[in-house]
C-alpha positions as CSV (number, residue, x, y, z in Angstrom):
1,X,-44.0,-180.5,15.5
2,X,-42.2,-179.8,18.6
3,X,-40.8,-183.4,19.3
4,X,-39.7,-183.2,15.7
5,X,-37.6,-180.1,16.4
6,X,-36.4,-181.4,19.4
7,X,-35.4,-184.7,17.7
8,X,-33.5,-182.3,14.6
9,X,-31.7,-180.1,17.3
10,X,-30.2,-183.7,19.3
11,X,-29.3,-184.7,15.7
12,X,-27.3,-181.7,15.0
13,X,-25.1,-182.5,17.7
14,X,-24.0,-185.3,16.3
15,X,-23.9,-184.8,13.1
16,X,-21.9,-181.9,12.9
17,X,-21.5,-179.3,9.7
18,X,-17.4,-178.8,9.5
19,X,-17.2,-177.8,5.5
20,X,-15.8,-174.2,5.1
21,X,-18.8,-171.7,4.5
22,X,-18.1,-168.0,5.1
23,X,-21.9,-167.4,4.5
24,X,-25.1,-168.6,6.0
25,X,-28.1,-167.1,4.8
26,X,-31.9,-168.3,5.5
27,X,-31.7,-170.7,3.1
28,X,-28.5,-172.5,4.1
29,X,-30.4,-172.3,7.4
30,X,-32.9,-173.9,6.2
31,X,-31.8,-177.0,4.7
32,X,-29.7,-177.1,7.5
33,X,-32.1,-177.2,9.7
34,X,-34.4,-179.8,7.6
35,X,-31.3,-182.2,7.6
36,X,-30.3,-182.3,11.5
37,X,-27.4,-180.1,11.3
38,X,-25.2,-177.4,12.4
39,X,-23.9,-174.4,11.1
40,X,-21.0,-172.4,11.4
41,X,-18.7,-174.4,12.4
42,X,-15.3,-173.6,12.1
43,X,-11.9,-173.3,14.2
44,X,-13.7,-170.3,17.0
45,X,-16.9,-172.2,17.0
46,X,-16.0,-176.2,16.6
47,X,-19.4,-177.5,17.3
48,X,-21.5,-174.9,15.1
49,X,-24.9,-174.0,16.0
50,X,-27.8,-175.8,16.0
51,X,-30.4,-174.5,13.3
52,X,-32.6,-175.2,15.5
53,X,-31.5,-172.2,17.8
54,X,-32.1,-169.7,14.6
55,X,-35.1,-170.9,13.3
56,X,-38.1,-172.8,15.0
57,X,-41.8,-173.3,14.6
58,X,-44.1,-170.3,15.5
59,X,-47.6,-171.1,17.1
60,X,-49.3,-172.1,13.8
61,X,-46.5,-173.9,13.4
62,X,-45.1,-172.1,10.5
63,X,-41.1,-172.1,10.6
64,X,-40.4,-168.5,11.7
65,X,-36.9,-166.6,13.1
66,X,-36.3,-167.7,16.6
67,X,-36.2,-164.9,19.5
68,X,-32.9,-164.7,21.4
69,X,-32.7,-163.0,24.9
70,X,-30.4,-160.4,25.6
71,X,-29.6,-157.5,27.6
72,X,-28.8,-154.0,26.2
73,X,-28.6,-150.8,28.5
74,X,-29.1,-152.7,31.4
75,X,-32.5,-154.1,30.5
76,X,-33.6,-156.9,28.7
77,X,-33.6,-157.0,24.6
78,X,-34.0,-159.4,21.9
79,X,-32.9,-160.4,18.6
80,X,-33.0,-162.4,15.6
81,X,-30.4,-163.6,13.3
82,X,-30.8,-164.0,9.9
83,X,-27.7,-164.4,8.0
84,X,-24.3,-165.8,9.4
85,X,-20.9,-164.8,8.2
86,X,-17.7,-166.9,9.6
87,X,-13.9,-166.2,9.2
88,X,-15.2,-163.7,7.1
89,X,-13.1,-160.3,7.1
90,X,-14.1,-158.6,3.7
91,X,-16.1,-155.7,4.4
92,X,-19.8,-155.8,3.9
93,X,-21.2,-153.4,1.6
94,X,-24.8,-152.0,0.9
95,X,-26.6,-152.9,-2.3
96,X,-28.6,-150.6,-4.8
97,X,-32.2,-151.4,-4.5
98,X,-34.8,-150.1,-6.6
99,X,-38.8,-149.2,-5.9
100,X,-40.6,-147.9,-9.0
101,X,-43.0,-144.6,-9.1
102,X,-44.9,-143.1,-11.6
103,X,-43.8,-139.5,-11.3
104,X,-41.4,-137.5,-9.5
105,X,-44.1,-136.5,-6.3
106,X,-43.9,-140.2,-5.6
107,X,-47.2,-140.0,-4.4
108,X,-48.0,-143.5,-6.6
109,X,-46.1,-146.3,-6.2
110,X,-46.0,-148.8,-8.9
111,X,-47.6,-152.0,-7.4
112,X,-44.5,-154.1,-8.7
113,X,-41.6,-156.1,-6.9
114,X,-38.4,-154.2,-5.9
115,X,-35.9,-154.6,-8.1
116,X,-32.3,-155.7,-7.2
117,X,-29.0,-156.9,-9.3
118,X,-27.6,-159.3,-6.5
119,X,-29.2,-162.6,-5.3
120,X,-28.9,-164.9,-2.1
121,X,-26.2,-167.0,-3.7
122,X,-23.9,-163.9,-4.8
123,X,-20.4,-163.1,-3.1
124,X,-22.1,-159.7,-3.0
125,X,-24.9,-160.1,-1.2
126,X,-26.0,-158.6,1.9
127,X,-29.1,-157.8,3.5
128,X,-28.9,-154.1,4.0
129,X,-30.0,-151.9,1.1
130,X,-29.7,-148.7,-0.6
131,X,-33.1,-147.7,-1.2
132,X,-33.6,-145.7,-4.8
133,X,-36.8,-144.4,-6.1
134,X,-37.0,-144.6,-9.7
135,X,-39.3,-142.5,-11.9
136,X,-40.5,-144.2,-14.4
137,X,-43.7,-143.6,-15.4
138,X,-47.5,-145.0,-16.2
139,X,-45.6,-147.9,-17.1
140,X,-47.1,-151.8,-17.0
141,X,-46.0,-153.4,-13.4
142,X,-43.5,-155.9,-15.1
143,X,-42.0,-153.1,-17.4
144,X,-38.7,-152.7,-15.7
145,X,-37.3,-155.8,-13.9
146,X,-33.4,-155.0,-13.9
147,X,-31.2,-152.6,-12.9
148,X,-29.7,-151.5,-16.0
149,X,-33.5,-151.0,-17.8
150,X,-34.5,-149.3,-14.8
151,X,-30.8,-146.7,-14.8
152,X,-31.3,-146.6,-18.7
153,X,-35.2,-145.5,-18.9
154,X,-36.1,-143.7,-15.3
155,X,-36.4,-140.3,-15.6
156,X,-35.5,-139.7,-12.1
157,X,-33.4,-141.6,-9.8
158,X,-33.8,-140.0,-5.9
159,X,-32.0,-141.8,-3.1
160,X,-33.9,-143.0,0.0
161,X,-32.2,-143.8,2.8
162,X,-30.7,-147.2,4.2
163,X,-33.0,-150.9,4.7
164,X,-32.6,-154.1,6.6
165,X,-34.3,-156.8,4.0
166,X,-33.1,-160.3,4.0
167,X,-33.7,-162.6,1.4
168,X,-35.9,-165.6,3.1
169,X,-37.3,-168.7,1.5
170,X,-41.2,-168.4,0.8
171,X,-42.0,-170.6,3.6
172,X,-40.1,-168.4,7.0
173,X,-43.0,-166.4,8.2
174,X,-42.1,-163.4,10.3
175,X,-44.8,-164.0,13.4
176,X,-42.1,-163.6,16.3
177,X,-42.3,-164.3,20.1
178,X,-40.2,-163.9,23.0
179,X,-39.1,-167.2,24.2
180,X,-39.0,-168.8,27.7
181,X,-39.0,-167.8,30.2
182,X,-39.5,-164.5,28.7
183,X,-42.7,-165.7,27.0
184,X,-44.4,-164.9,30.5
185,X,-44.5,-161.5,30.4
186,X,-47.2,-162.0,26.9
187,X,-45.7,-159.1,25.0
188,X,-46.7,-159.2,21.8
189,X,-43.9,-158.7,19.2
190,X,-44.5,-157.4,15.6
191,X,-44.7,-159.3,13.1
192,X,-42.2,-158.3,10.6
193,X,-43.5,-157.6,7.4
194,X,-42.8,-159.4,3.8
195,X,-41.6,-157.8,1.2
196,X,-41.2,-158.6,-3.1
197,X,-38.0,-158.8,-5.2
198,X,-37.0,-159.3,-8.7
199,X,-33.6,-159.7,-10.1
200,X,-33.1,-160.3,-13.9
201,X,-30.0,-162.7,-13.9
202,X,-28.6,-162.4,-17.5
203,X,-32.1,-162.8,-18.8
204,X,-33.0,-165.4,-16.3
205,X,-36.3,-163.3,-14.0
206,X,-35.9,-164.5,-10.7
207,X,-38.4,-163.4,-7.7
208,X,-37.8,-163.5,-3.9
209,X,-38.9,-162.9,-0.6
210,X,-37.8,-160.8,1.6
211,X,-38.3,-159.4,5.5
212,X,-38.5,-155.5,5.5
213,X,-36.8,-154.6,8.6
214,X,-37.0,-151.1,8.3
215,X,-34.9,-148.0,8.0
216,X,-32.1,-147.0,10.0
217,X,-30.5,-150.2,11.7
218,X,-27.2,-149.8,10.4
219,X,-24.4,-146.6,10.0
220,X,-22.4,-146.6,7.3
221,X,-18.6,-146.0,7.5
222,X,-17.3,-144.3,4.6
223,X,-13.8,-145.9,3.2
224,X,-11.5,-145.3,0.6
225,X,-13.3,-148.2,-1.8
226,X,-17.0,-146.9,-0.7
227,X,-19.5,-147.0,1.9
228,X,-19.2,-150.1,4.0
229,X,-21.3,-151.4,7.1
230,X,-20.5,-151.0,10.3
231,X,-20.6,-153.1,12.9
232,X,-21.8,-152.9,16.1
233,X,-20.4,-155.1,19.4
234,X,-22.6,-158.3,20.3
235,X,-20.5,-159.9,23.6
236,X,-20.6,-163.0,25.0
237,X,-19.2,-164.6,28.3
238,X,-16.8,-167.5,28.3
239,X,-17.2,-170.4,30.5
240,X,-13.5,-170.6,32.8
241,X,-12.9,-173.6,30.2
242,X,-13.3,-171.2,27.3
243,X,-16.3,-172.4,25.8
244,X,-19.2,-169.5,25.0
245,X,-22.3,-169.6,27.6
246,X,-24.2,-169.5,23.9
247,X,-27.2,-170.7,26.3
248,X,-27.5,-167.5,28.2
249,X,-28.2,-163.7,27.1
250,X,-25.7,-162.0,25.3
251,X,-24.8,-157.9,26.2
252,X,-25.4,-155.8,23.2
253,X,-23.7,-152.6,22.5
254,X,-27.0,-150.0,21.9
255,X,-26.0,-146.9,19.5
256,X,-27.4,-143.8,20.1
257,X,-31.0,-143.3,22.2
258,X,-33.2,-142.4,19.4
259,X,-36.6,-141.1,19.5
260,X,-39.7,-142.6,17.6
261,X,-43.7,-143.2,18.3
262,X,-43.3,-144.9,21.6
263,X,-40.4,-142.7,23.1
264,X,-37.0,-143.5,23.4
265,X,-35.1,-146.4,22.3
266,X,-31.7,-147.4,21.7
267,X,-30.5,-147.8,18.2
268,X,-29.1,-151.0,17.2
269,X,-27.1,-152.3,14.5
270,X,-27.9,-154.3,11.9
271,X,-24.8,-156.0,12.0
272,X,-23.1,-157.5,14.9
273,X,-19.5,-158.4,15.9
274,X,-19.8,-161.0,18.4
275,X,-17.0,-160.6,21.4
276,X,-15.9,-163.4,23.9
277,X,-15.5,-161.9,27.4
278,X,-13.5,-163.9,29.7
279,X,-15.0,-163.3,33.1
280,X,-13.1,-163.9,36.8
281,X,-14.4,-167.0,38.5
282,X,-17.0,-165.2,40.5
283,X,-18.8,-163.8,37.8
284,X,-22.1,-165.8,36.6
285,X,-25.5,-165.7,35.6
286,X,-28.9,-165.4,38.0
287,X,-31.3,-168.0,38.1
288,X,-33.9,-168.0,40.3
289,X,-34.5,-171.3,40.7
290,X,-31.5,-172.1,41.9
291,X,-31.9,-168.9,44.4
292,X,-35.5,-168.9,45.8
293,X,-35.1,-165.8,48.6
294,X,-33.2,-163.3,46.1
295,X,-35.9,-164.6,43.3
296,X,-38.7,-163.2,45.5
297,X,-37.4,-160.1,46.7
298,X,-36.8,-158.7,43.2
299,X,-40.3,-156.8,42.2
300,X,-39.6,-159.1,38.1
301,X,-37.5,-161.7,39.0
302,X,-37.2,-162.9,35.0
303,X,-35.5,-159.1,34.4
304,X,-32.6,-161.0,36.1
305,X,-32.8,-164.4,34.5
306,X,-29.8,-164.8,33.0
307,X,-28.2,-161.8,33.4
308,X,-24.6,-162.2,34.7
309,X,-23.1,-160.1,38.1
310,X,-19.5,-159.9,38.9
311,X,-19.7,-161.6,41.8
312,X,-22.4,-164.3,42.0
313,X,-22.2,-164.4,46.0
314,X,-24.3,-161.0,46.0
315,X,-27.4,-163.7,44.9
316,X,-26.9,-165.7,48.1
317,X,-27.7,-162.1,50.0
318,X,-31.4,-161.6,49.6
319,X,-31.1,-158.3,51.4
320,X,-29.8,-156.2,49.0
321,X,-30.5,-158.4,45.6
322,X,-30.8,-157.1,43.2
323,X,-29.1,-153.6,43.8
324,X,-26.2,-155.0,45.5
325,X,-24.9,-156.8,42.2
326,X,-22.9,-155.4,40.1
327,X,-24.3,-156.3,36.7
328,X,-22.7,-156.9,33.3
329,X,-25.6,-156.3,31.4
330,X,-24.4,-152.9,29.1
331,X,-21.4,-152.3,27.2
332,X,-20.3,-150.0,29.8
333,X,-20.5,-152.1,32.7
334,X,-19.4,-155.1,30.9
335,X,-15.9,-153.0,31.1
336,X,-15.4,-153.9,34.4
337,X,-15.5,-157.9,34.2
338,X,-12.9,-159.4,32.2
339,X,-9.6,-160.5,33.1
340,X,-6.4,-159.8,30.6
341,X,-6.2,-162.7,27.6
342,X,-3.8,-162.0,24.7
343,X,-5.0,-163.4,21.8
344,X,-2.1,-162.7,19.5
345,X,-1.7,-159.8,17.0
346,X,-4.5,-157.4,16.9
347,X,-5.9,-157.0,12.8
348,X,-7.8,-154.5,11.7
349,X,-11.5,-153.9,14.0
350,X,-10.6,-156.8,15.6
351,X,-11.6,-154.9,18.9
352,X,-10.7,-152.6,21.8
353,X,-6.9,-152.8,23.8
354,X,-7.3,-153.9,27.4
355,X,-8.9,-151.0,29.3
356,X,-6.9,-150.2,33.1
357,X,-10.3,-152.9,34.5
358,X,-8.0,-155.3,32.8
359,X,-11.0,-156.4,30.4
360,X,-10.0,-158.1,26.8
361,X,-13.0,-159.1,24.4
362,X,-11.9,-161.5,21.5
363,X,-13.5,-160.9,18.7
364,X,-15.5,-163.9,17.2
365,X,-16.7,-164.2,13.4
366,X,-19.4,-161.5,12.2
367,X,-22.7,-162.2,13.0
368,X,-25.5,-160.1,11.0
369,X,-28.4,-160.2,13.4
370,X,-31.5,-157.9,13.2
371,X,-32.6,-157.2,16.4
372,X,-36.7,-156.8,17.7
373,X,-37.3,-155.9,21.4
């Protein structure tokens, strides 16, 4: 399975997706993936990406969302993308989705699929959810399997908070693992958990799959039209040439620290923006095989692989590595790297001005990532 993967990703450089397609969900992934090509291609991104970069066979050897390094905070993350949406500027709403109960204590769940009214192939679509909790009650499981039955017979219909749940094809599994050289460390990652959904498509009952997230990995920003999604910054460094180090961790803007069973975290987004940051030419990323000495002073030399410094000369002093780098791993300290770029006129959330560091991130298509660290 892994030569045939390897085989698939050098045919997707060659053979190279270019057709217009705002949105890449795990199913365009998929046959994407199955057929040796790229995806989301377009005038930023010329050559696409590989599929074989967002999806890849898990140790059973069950296709499965591929791990992507990154640093948040100024220490390392992950993530896991799971939708793709290119030259896309319409804003992004969440959808009604419905679990069933049998009376208004909610202490019994009906054992039946969620119900939604918007499917993979809709231009409304997205993967984050408006959770409703419909009382319906001792009802048979297959009862209710639309919207409109459920808003026209519930006795009660009590909002639930926000959920990350993508539609997947039956066959993505969600066993997850950090990837190399990560994979050293042997943390286990969860597994993310399936979830059930029916939609009722003028008469036609269709089920799906989904991945269930969780709660709370988007904000909402309220607009004139409604409540839309907001985004939250993903950057990315440029290569002097202009071409996107897409090999090496990205810097992810963390929300607020929030608190939960294992302590504090930072709260990510559900949905990224990616950024291209022009860096100086003295900036670059550590690897410690290419610096021995400052790879053996550090205490976890793989906390640094990858992880770009202002000034790359401060590897070559094994002295003071790592504290006498200046780091661009945080969204803070990634303000001090980049030099000025216009990039013509500035649209609507296309990004920050140039702060007095002279830095100018320019923003890339939307990229709706769910991360796991």
């Amino acid at each position: 399975m892994g030569a045939a993967l390897a085989a698939l990703a050098v045919a997707g450089c060659n053979a190279r997706e270019r057709v217009e397609h705002k949105v890449w969900n795990l199913f365009a992934i998929n046959a994407a993936l199955g057929e040796g090509r790229t995806v989301a291609s377009g005038p930023t991104l010329p050559d696409g990406i590989p599929a074989s970069d967002l999806l890849t066979p898990n140790t059973s050897g069950a296709l499965t969302l591929k791990v992507q390094r990154a640093f948040a905070e100024g220490k390392p993350a992950a993530f896991v993308t799971t939708e793709l949406w290119i030259n896309y500027d319409s804003a992004i709403w969440p959808q009604p989705i419905y679990a069933q109960f049998i009376a208004a204590d909610l202490t019994a769940q009906i054992d039946t699929p969620l119900v939604i009214d918007v499917g993979p192939e809709s231009t409304f679509y997205s993967p984050f959810w408006q959770v409703n909790l419909a009382v319906v009650g001792d009802v048979a499981e297959d009862r209710y399997q639309s919207t409109t039955a459920l808003l026209n017979n519930a006795s009660q219909i009590i909002p639930a908070g926000e959920r990350t749940c993508p539609i997947r094809p039956d066959d993505i599994t969600g066993a997850l693992t950090l990837p190399a050289p990560w994979d050293a460390w042997n943390i286990p990652l969860q597994t993310v958990p399936p979830a059930k959904a029916v939609l009722d498509d003028e008469g036609t009952i269709e089920h799906f799959s989904l991945f269930d997230f969780g709660p709370d990995l988007f904000e909402l920003e309220v607009e004139e039209h409604g409540a839309i999604v907001e985004a939250s910054p993903m950057f990315v460094f440029a290569k002097p040439d202009g071409t996107l180090n897409i090999d090496e961790p990205r810097v992810l803007g963390a929300g607020e620290v929030a608190m939960d069973a294992s302590g504090p975290r930072p709260r990510y987004g559900g949905l990224w923006r990616l950024y291209k940051v022009f860096l100086p030419a003295s900036a670059g990323p550590f690897h410690g095989v290419d610096h021995p000495a400052a790879r053996d002073r550090a205490t976890d030399p793989l906390a640094y692989e990858g992880r770009f410094a202002l000034d790359m000369t401060c590897f070559n002093d094994d002295r003071s590595f790592p504290d006498g780098c200046v780091w661009l791993d945080s969204r803070r300290r990634r303000a001090r790297c980049a030099r000025p770029r216009t990039t013509g006129s500035r649209k609507r959330g296309a990004g920050p001005r140039p702060s007095s560091t002279g830095c100018w991130p320019t923003p890339l298509p939307r990229w709706t990532t769910t991360l796991r660290c």
